[in-house]
C-alpha positions as CSV (number, residue, x, y, z in Angstrom):
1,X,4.5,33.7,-12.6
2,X,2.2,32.2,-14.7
3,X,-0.4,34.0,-16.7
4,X,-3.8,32.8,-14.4
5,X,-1.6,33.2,-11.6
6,X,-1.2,36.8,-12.8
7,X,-4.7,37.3,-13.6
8,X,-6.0,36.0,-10.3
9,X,-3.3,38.5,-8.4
10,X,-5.0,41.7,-10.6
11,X,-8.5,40.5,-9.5
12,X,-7.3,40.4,-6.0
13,X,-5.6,43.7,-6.2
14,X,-9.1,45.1,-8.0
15,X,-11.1,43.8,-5.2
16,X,-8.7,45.3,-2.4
17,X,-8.6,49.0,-4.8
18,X,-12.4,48.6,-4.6
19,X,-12.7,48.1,-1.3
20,X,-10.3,51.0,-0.7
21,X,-12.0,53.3,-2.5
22,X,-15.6,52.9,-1.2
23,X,-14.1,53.5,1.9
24,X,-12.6,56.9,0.7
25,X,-16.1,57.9,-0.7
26,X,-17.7,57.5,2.8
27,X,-15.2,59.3,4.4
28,X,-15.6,62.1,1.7
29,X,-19.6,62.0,1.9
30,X,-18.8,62.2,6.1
31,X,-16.7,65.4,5.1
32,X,-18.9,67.2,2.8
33,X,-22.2,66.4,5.1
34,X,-19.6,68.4,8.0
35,X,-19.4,71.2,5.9
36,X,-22.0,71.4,3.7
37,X,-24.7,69.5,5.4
38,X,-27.1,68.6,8.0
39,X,-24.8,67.7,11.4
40,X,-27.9,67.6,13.8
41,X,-28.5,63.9,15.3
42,X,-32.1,65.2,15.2
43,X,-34.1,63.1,13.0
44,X,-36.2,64.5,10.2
45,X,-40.1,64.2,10.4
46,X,-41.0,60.8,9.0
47,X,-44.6,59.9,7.7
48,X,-46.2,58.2,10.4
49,X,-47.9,55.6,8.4
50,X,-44.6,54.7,7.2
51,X,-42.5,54.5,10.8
52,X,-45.8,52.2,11.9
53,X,-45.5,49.9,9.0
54,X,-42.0,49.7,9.2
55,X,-41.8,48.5,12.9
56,X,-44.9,46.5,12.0
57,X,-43.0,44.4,10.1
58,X,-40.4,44.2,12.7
59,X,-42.3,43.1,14.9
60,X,-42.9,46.0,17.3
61,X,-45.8,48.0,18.4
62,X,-46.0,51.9,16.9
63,X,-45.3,53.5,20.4
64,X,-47.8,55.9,19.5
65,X,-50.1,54.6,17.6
66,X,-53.3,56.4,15.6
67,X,-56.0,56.9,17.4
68,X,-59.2,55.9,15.5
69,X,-62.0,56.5,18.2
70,X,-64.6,58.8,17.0
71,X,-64.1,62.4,18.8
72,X,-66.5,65.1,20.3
73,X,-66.2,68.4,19.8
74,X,-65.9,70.3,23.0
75,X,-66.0,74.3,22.9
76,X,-65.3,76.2,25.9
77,X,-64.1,80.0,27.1
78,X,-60.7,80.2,28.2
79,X,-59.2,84.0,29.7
80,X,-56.1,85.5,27.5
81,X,-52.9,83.9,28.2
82,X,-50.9,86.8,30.3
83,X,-46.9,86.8,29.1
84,X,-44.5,87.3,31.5
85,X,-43.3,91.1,32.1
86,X,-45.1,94.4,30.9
87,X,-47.5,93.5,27.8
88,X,-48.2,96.7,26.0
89,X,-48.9,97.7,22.4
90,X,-45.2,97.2,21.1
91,X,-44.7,94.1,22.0
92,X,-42.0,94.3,24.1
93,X,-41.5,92.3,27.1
94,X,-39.8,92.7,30.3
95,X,-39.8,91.7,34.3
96,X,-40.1,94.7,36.7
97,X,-36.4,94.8,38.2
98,X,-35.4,95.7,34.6
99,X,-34.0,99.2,34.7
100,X,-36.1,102.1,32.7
101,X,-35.5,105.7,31.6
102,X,-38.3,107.8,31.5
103,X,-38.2,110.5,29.1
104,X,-41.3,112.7,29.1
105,X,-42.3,113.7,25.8
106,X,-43.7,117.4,24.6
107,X,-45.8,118.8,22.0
108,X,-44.4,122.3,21.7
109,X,-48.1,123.0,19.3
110,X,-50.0,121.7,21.9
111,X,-48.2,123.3,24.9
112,X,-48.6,126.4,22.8
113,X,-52.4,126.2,24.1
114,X,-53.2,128.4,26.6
115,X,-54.0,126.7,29.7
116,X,-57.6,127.1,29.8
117,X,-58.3,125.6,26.8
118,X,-57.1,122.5,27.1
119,X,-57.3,119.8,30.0
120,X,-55.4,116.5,30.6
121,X,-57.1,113.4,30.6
122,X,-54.3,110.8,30.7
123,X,-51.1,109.7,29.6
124,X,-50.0,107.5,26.7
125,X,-47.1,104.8,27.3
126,X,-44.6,103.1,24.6
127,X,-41.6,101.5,24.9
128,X,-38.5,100.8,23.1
129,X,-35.2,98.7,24.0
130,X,-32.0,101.0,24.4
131,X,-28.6,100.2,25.2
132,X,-26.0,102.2,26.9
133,X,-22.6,102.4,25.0
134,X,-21.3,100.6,27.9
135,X,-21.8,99.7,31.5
136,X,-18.8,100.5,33.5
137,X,-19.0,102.8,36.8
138,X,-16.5,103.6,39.0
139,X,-17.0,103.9,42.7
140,X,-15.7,106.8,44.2
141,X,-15.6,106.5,48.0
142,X,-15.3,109.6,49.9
143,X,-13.9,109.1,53.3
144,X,-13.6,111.8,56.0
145,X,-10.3,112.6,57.9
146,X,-10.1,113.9,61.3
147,X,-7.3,115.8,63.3
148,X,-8.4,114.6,67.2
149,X,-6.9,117.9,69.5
150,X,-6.9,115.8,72.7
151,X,-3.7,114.1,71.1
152,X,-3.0,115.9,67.6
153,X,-3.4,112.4,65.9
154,X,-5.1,112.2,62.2
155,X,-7.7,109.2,61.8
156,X,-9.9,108.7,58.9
157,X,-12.5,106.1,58.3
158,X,-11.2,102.7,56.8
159,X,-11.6,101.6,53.5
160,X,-14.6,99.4,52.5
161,X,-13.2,95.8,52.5
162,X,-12.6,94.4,48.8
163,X,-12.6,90.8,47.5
164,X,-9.1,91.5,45.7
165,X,-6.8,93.0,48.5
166,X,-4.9,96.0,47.0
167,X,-6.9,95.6,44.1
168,X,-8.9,98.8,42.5
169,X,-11.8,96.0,40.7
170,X,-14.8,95.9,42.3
171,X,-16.9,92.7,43.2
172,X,-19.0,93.6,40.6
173,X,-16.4,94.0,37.9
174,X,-15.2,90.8,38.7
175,X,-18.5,89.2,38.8
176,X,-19.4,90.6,35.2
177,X,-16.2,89.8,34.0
178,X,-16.2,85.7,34.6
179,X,-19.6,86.2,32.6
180,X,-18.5,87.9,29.9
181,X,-15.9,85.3,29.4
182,X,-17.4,81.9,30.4
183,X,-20.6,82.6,29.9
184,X,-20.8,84.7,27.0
185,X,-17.9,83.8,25.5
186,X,-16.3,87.5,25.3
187,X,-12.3,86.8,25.3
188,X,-10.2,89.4,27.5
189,X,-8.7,91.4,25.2
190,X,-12.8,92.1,23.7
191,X,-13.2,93.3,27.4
192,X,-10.1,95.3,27.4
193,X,-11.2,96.9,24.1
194,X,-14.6,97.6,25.7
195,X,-13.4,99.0,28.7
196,X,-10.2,101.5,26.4
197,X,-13.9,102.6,24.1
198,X,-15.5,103.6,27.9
199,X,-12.3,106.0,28.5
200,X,-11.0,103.6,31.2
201,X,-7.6,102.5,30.8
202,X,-6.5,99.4,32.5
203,X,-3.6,96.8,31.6
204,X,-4.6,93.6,30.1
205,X,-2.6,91.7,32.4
206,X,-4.5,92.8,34.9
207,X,-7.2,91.8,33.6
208,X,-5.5,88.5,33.3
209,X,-4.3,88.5,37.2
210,X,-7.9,89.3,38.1
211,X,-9.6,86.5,36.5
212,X,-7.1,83.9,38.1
213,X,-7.3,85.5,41.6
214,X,-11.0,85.8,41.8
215,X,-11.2,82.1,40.5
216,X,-8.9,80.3,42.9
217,X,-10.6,81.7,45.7
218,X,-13.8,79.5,44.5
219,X,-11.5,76.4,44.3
220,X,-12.6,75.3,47.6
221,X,-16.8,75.4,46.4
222,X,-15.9,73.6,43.6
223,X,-13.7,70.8,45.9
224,X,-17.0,70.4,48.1
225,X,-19.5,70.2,44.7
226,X,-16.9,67.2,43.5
227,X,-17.3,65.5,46.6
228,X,-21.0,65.8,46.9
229,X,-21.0,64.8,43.1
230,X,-18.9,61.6,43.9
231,X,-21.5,60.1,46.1
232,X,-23.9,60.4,43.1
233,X,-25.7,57.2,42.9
234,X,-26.4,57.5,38.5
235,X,-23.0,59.8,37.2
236,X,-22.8,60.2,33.7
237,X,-19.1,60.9,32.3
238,X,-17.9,62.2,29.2
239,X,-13.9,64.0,27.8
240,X,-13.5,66.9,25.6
241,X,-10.4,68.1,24.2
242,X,-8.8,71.5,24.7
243,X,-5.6,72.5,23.5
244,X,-4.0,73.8,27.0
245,X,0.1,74.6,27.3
246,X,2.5,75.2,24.8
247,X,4.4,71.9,23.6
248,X,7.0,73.5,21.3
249,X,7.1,76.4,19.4
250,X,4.1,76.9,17.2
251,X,1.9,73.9,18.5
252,X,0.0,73.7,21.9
253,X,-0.4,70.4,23.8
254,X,-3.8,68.4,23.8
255,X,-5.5,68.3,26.7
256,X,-9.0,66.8,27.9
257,X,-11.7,68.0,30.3
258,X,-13.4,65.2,32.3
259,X,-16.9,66.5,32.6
260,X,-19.5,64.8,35.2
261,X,-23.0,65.3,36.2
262,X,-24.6,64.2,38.9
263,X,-28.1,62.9,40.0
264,X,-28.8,65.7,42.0
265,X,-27.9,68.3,38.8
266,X,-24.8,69.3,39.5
267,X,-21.4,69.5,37.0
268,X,-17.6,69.3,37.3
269,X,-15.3,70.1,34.9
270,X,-11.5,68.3,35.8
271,X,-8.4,69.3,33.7
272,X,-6.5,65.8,32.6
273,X,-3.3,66.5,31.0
274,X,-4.0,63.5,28.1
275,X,-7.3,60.5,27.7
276,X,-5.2,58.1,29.0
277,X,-7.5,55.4,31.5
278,X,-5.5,56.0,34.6
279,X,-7.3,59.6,34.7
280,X,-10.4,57.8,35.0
281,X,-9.2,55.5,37.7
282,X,-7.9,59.0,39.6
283,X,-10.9,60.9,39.1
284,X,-13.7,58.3,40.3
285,X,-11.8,57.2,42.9
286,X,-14.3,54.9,45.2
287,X,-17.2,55.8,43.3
288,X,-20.1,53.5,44.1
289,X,-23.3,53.5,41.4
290,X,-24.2,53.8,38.1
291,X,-21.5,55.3,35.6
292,X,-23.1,56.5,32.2
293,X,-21.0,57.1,29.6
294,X,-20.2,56.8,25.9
295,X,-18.7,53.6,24.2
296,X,-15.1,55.2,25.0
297,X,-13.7,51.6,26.8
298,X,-11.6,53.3,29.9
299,X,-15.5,53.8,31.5
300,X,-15.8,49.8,30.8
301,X,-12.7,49.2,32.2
302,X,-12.8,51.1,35.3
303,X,-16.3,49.6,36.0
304,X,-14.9,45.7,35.1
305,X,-12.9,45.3,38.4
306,X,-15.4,46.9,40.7
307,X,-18.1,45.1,42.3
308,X,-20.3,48.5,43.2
309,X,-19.7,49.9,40.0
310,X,-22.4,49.1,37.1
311,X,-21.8,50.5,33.6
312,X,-24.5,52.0,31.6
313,X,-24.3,53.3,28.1
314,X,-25.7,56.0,25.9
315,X,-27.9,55.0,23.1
316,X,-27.5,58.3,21.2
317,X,-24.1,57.3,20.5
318,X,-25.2,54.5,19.0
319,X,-28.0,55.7,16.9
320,X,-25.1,57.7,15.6
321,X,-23.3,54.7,14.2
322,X,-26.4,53.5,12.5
323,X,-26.8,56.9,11.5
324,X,-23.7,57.5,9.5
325,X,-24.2,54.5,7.6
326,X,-27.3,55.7,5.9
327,X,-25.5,56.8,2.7
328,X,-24.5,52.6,1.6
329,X,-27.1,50.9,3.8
330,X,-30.1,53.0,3.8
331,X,-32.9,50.3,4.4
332,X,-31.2,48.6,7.2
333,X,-30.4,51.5,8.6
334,X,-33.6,53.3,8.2
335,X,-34.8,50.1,10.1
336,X,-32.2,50.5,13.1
337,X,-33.3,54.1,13.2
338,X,-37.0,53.0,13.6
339,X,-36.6,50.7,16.3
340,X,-34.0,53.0,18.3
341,X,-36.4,55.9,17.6
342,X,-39.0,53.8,19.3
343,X,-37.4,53.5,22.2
344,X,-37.1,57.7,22.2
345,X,-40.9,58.0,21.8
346,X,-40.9,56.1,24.6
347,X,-38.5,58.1,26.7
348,X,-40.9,60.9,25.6
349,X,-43.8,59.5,26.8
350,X,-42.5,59.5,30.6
351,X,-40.9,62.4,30.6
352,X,-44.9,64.2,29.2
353,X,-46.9,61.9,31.9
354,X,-44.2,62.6,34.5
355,X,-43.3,59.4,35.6
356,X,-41.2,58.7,37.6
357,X,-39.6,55.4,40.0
358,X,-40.8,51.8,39.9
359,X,-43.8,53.3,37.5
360,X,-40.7,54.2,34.9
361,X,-39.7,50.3,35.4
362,X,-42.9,49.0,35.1
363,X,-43.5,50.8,32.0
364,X,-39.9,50.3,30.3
365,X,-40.4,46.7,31.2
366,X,-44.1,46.5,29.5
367,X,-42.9,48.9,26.0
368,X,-39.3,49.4,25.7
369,X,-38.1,46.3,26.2
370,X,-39.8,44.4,23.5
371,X,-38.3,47.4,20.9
372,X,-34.7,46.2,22.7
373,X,-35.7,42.6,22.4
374,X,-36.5,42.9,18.8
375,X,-33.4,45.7,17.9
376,X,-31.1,43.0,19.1
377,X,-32.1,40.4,16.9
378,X,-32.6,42.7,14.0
379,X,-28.9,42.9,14.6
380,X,-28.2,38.9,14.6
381,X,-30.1,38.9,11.1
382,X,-28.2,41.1,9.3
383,X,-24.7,40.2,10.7
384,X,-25.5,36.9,8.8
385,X,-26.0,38.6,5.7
386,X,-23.8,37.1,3.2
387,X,-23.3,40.6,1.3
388,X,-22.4,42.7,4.2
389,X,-18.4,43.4,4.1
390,X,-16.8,43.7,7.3
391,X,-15.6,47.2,6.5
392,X,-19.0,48.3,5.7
393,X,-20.4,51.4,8.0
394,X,-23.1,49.0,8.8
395,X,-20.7,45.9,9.8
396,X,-19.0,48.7,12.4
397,X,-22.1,50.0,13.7
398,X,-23.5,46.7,14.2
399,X,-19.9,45.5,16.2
400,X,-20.4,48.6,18.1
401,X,-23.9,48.2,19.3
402,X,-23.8,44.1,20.2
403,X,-20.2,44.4,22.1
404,X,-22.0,47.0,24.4
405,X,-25.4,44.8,24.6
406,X,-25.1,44.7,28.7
407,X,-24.4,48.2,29.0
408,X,-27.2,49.4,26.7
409,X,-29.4,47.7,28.6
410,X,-29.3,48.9,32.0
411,X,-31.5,51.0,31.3
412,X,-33.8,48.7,31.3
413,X,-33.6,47.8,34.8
414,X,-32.8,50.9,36.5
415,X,-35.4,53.7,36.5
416,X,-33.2,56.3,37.3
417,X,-30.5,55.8,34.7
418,X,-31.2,58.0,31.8
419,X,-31.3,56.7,28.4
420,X,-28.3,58.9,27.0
421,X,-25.5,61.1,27.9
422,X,-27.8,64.1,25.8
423,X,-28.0,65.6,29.6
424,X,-24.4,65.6,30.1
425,X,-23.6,67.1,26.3
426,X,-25.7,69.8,26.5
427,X,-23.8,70.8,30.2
428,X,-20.5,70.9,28.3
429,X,-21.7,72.9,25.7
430,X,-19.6,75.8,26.8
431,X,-16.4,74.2,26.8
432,X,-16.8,73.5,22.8
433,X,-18.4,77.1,22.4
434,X,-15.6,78.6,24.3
435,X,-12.8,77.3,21.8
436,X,-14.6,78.9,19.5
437,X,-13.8,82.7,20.8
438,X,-10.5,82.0,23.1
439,X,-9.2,79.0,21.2
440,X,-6.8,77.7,23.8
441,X,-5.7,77.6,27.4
442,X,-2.0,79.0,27.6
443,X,-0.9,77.1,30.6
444,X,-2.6,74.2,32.0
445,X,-3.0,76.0,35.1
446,X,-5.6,78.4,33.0
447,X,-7.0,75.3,31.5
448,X,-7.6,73.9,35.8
449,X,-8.9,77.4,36.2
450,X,-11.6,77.4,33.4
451,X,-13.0,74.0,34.7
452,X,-13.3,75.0,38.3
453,X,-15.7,78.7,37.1
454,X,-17.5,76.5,34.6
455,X,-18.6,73.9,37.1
456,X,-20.0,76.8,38.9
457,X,-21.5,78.3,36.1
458,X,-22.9,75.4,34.7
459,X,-25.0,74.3,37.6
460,X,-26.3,77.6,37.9
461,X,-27.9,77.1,34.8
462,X,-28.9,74.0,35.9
463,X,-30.0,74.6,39.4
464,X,-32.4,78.2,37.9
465,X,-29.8,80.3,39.8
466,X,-28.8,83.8,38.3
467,X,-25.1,83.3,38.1
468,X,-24.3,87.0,38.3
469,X,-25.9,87.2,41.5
470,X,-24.6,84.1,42.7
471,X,-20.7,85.4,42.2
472,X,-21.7,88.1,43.6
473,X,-22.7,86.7,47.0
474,X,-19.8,83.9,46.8
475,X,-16.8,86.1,46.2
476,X,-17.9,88.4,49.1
477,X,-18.9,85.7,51.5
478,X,-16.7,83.0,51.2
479,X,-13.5,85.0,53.0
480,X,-15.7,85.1,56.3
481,X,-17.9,81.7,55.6
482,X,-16.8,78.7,58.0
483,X,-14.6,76.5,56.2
484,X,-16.4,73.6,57.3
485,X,-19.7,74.4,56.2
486,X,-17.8,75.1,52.5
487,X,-20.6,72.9,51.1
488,X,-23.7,75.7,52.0
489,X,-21.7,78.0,49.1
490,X,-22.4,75.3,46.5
491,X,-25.4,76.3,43.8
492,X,-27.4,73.4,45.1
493,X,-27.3,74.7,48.6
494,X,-26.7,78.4,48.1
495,X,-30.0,78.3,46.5
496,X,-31.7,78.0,49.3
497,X,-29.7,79.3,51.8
498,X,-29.3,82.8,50.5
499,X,-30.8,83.3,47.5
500,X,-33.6,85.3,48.8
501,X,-31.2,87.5,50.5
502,X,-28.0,87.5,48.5
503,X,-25.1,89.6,49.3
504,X,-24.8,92.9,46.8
505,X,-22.5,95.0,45.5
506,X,-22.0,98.4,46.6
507,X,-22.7,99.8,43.6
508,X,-25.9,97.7,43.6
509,X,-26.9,99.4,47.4
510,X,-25.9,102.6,46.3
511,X,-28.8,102.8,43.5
512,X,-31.0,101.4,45.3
């Protein structure tokens, strides 16, 4: 090989070592921000005058711009704003039905008075938050026996029915244990600890068998919530990972939760075994609508062969390209950021004049689709620019965003399609939080179980339902409750169907 020959191979191999090793400082800055820094998509307050000039010279209208018309003063009397719950001189606050122990207090000086000499005028309230080492009862039912003379025979009253037959936990054990776990995240061996510190002394398996029983008896609520869910007409889709069986010795298999929400706020967690597409296909089914998801392309590709099917994508995800590329591009993609952050203020806007329908249309049409208009051609300029490598974080976020054009915009046309998954994310929130306390599923089985109470859970949250109460109710009622009418048991119905008038424990009727 001849010296230039040489030469030129060395520049090409710098070049390539160059490009290699930008790309290892971006994924090390990605790494250290994980660790060390800010992780919230949220983006920090920016100088107004300095967000208006930039989408000025974009060519896009602040969405909020300053109001310059001269003002006049107002002044006016308004009554003290009355907090919910007792308001009293400690600051504590609390709704009536929470329990309170009175303790009277005494002045042994004072009482040392004699009678007539002093007089009582009134009585002096303060209040401070206790907690009971723990909260465990247990029920002891007493149950007369009778020896009838006519014919010597021995009859005694019946048991109360239980959830659990031949079980000793009560409905309300059970109840509070699925929210310790799944809603407070409290693993069952924290319980079983809890409940050995109480002086009660119960196996952790049976803890374990508990749990599974009480939740397989809600598998048929859950069934009749996916169905109703199905016929959504905007569903929004999303995967998480969970580590659920054991593959070999020392290492768990990967599974994935397929979490949806529906348009009339509802959630369902399904188990999937892997992310392969064909879970997809299986779990939609017929689906007619709008799917919303994230740029993960099984969603595209079940919606490509279906004529009622219309894809939609979430915009947060791709703000979040832009955003990760702030550390080598930071002008272009402070720009990106402006014009995508536009079409948030919008978003905004409806959700603080409460619009809703063909006025959400009208008015995406007349101010959000100008920002869209103008985004998309921001994005035609700078894939022309002659400096931008292809392996930039830019390049990538500007092939993600223009490959998903249709999809980002259907928004656009639909008022009822939201302009990000963000609704679905926060939904599946406990999943994530979860992992954090019981780590992994040991069976897939216990993975299928924690996605049929979480759907539950989760749209009680979602629906303003108490989801202690609602258990409650369920796990009682649903041995007796027509199979047919299954649907009347889901939070979205239950609510108003019984929640004035829910079923109780009978530990709750006994202190009443």
């Amino acid at each position: 090989m001849s010296s230039a020959a040489r030469i030129e191979e060395l520049e090409r191999q710098n070049a390539e070592l160059g490009v290699e090793l930008d790309a290892l400082k971006l994924q090390l800055d990605w790494f250290k921000r994980q660790l060390f820094g800010r992780k919230s998509e949220k983006r920090l307050d920016v100088d107004p005058a300095v967000q208006a000039n930039l989408l000025e010279a974009l060519g896009v209208a602040d969405p909020l711009p300053p109001n310059d018309e001269p003002r006049e003063t107002i002044t006016y009397q308004r009554c003290k704003k009355q907090r919910d719950g007792a308001v009293n001189d400690s600051g504590l606050r609390f709704s009536e039905d929470v329990p309170r122990e009175i303790i009277a207090v005494r002045d042994p000086e004072i009482e040392a008075i004699p009678a007539g000499r002093r007089e009582l005028i009134g009585t002096k309230v303060s209040y401070r938050l206790a907690q009971r080492p723990g909260s465990y009862v247990v029920i002891e039912y007493t149950r007369p026996v009778y020896k009838l003379l006519d014919d010597d025979r021995i009859v005694t009253t019946p048991a109360p029915a239980n959830v659990l037959d031949k079980s000793v936990a009560d409905v309300s054990f059970l109840a509070g244990m699925l929210i310790d776990k799944f809603c407070y995240h409290l693993p069952l061996y924290r319980q079983h600890q809890r409940l050995t510190d109480a002086g009660i002394r119960v196996s952790r398996s049976s803890l374990t068998t508990w749990v599974s029983r009480a939740i397989d008896l809600l598998q048929p609520i859950v069934d009749a919530q996916y169905r109703h869910l199905l016929q959504s007409r905007v569903l929004a889709m999303d995967e998480t990972p969970i580590k659920a069986g054991r593959q070999k010795k020392g290492k768990m298999r990967q599974g994935y939760f397929w979490p949806m929400y529906g348009d009339a706020d509802e959630m369902v967690f399904r188990y999937a075994p892997s992310r392969e597409h064909r879970h997809v296909d299986a779990l939609l089914g017929d689906f007619q609508g709008t799917l919303l998801s994230d740029g993960y392309e099984a969603y595209a590709a079940y919606a490509k062969g279906k004529e009622h099917v219309t894809h939609a994508q979430c915009w947060a995800h791709c703000r979040r390209h832009f955003e990760q590329a702030q550390e080598s591009e930071p002008t272009a993609s402070a720009e990106a950021l402006a014009l995508i952050g536009a079409l948030y203020r919008h978003e905004e806007s409806l959700r603080e004049q409460g619009v809703t329908g063909e006025e959400t249309f009208h008015y995406r049409e007349q101010h959000s689709r100008p920002v869209v208009d103008a985004f998309w051609a921001w994005c035609d300029r700078q894939c022309h620019r002659p400096d931008l490598l292809p392996s930039s974080p830019l390049s990538k976020a500007l092939n993600y965003a223009r490959s998903r054009q249709g999809s980002l915009q259907v928004f656009l046309s639909d008022p009822d399609v939201p302009i990000d998954t963000n609704h679905l994310e926060r939904g599946l929130r406990p999943i994530p939080m979860g992992k954090r306390n019981w780590l992994f599923a040991w069976t897939e089985i216990g993975a299928e179980r924690i996605g049929l109470i979480q759907s539950l859970l989760v749209t009680c949250r979602l629906q303003g339902i108490d989801p202690y109460a609602y258990l409650v109710d369920v796990l009682q009622r649903i041995s007796e409750h027509p199979a047919s009418q299954v649907m009347e048991l889901t939070p979205r119905v239950w609510k108003i169907q019984f929640a004035d008038n829910p079923m109780k424990s009978d530990l709750a009727l006994a202190e009443q």
